[in-house]
C-alpha positions in Angstrom: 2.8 4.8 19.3 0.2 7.2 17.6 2.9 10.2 18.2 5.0 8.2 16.2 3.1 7.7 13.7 2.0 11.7 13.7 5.7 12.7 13.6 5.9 10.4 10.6 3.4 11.7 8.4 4.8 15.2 9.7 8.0 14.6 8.8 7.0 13.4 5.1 4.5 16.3 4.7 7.4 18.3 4.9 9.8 16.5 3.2 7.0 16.4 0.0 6.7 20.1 0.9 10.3 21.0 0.5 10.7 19.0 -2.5 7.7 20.5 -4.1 9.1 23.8 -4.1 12.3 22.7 -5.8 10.4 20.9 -8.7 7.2 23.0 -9.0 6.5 20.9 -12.7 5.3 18.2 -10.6 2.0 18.4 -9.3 0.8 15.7 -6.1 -2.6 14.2 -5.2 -3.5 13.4 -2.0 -6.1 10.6 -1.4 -7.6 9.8 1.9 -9.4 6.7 2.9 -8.5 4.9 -0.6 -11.0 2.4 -1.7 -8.0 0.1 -3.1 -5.2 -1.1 -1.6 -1.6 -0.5 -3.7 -0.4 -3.7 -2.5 -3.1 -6.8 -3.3 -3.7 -8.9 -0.9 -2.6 -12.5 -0.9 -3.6 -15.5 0.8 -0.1 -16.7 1.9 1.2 -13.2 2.8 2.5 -13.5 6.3 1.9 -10.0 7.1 -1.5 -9.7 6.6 -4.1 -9.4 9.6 -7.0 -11.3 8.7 -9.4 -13.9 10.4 -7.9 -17.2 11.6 -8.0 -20.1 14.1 -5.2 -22.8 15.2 -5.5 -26.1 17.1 -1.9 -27.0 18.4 -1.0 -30.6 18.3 0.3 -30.8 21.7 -2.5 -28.8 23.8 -5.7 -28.8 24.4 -6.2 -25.4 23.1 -7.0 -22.8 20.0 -5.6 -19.7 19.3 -8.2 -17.3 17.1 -7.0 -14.0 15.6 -8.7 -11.6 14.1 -8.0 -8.2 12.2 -7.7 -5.8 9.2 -5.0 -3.9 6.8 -6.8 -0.5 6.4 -5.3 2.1 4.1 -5.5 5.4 5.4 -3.6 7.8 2.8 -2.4 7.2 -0.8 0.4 10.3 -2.5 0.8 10.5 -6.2 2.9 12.6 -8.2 1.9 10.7 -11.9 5.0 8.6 -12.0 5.3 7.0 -8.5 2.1 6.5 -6.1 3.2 6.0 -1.8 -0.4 4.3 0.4 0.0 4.5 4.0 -1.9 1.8 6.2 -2.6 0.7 9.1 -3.3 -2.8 9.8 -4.2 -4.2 13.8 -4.8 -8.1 14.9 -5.9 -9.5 17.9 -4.9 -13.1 19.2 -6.6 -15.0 21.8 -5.3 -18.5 23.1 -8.1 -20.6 24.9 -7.2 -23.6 26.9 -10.4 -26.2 26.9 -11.1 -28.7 29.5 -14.2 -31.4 29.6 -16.9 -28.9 30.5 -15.3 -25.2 30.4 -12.6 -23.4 29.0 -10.3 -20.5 30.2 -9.5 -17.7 28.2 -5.1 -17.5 28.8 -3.8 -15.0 26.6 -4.4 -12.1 24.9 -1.9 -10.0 22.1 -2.9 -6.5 20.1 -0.7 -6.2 17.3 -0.5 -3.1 15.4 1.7 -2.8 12.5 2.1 1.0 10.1 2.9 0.0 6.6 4.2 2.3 3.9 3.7 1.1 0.3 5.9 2.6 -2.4 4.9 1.9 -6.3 7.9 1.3 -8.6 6.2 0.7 -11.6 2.6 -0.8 -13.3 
């Protein structure tokens, strides 16, 4: 997974490289570790790794998950701005009897987004 997302960023450094040359007028800013996400945050958004718990109706169970949307690298030329991040989750599912409970299940989810800026 992380030499995929090295060959990505490769691959677009030189894409942005070649492309540079051809339109030299146009001058790009790199920005790493952005204090601001491109895309806001939303409550409802169903991509977004965040804090939560469940309590299914038909077991005596939860399911926690916690995690983050990190950006990690934001490209400008003036016109149009591009924000890499990374976001990771973890989900436990924990099955609870009278006195104890047993830890069943646990998911790592890691998701690479790529945020493009149309317009303001």
């Amino acid at each position: 997974m992380l030499l995929k997302i090295q060959l990505c960023f490769l691959l677009f450094g030189f894409l942005l490289r070649s492309q540079a040359q051809q339109q030299e007028s146009t001058k790009y800013k790199w920005e790493i570790l952005p204090k601001t996400h491109l895309v806001p945050l939303y409550t409802a958004d169903s991509r977004a790794h965040r804090l939560s718990i469940q309590k299914p109706f038909d077991s005596r169970g939860y399911i926690g998950s916690m995690g983050g949307i990190f950006p990690l690298a934001s490209l400008s030329n003036g016109k149009q701005k591009l924000q890499f991040s990374a976001a990771s989750s973890v989900y436990t599912t924990l099955k609870r009897w009278t006195n104890r409970g047993q830890l069943e299940n646990i998911d790592f989810f890691v998701d690479v987004f790529i945020d493009l800026e149309l317009n303001k």
